[in-house]
C-alpha positions as CSV (number, residue, x, y, z in Angstrom):
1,X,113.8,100.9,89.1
2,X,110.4,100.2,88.9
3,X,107.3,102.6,88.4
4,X,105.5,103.1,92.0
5,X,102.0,102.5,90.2
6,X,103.7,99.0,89.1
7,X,104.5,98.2,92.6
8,X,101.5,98.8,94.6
9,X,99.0,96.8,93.1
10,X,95.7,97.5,95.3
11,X,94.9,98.3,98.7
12,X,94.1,95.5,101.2
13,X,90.7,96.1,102.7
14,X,89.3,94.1,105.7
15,X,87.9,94.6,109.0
16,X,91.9,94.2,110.5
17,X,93.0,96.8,108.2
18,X,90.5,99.0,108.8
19,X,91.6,98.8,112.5
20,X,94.9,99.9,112.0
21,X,94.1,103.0,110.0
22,X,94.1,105.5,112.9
23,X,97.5,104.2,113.7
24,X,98.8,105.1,110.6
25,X,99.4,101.5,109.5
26,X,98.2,100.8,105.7
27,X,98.0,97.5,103.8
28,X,98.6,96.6,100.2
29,X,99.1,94.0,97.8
30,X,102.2,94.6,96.0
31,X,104.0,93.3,92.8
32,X,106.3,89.7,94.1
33,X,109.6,90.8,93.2
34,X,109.4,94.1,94.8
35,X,111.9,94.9,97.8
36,X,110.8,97.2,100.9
37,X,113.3,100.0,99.4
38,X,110.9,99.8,96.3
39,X,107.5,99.9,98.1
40,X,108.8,102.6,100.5
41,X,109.5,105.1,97.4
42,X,106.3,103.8,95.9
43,X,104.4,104.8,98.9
44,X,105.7,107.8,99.4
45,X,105.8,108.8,95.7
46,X,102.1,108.0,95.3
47,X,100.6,109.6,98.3
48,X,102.6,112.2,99.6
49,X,103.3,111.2,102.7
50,X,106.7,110.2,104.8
51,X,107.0,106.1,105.9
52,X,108.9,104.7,108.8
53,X,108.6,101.4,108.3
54,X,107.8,98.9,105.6
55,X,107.0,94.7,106.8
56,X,106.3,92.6,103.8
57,X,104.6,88.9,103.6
58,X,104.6,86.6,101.0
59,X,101.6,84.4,100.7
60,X,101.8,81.0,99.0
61,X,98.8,80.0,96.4
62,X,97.0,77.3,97.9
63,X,96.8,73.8,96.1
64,X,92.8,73.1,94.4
65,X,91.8,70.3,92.8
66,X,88.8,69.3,90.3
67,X,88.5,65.6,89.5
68,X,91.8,64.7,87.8
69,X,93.1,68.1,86.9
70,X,94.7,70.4,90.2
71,X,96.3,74.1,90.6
72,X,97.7,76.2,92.6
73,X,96.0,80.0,93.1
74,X,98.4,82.8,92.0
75,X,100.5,83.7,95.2
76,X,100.7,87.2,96.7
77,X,102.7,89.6,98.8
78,X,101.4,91.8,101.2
79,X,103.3,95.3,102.9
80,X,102.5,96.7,105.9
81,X,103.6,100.0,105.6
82,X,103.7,102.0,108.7
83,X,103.9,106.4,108.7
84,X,105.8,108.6,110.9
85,X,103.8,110.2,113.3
86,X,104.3,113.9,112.0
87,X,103.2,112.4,108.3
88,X,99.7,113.2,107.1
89,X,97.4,110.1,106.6
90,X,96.3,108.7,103.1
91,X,93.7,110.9,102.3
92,X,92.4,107.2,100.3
93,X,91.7,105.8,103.8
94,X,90.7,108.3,105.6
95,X,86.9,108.2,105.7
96,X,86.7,104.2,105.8
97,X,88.2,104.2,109.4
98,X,85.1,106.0,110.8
C-alpha cells in the first residue's frame, strides 16, 4: 500500500469547492493510480476524520500546439470525498468557507 501523503497530492480550491465545504464535501488532486479504498484511508489517516463516500474523476491532458512541435498537459484525477455527518470537518478548510 501506498503512503497517504503519496496519494493526496493537494487540495482543489475554487469557488465550487468552497461551496461544498459546509456540507462536508472536500476536493483533492490525487496520485492517477490510486483506487477510492486508497484515498479513503488516506483521508482518513491524514485528517482524523471518518469518510462516507469517496467519487473520483479522471481528467485527460488537453492537446497544445506551438508551430510544428504539440503536447499534451499532464492529466489528473480528482476525489470527491464526502464525511459522515457525526465526523468533525477538516480543520484545513475550515476558515476558507466563511
Amino acid at each position: 500500500m501506498k503512503e497517504p501523503y503519496d496519494i493526496l497530492l493537494k487540495p482543489l480550491l475554487s469557488e465550487r469547492t468552497y461551496d461544498n465545504i459546509p456540507q462536508k464535501k472536500y476536493t483533492f488532486i490525487v496520485h492517477p493510480d490510486a483506487n477510492k479504498s486508497e484515498i479513503k484511508a488516506a483521508v482518513e489517516k491524514i485528517f482524523n476524520v471518518k469518510v462516507k463516500t469517496v467519487n473520483t474523476l479522471n481528467k485527460l491532458g488537453k492537446l497544445h500546439r506551438q508551430g510544428r512541435t504539440q503536447g499534451y498537459t499532464q492529466a489528473t484525477k480528482k476525489a470527491f470525498v464526502t464525511l459522515k455527518k457525526d465526523s468533525k470537518p477538516i480543520e484545513f478548510f475550515e476558515n476558507m468557507a466563511q
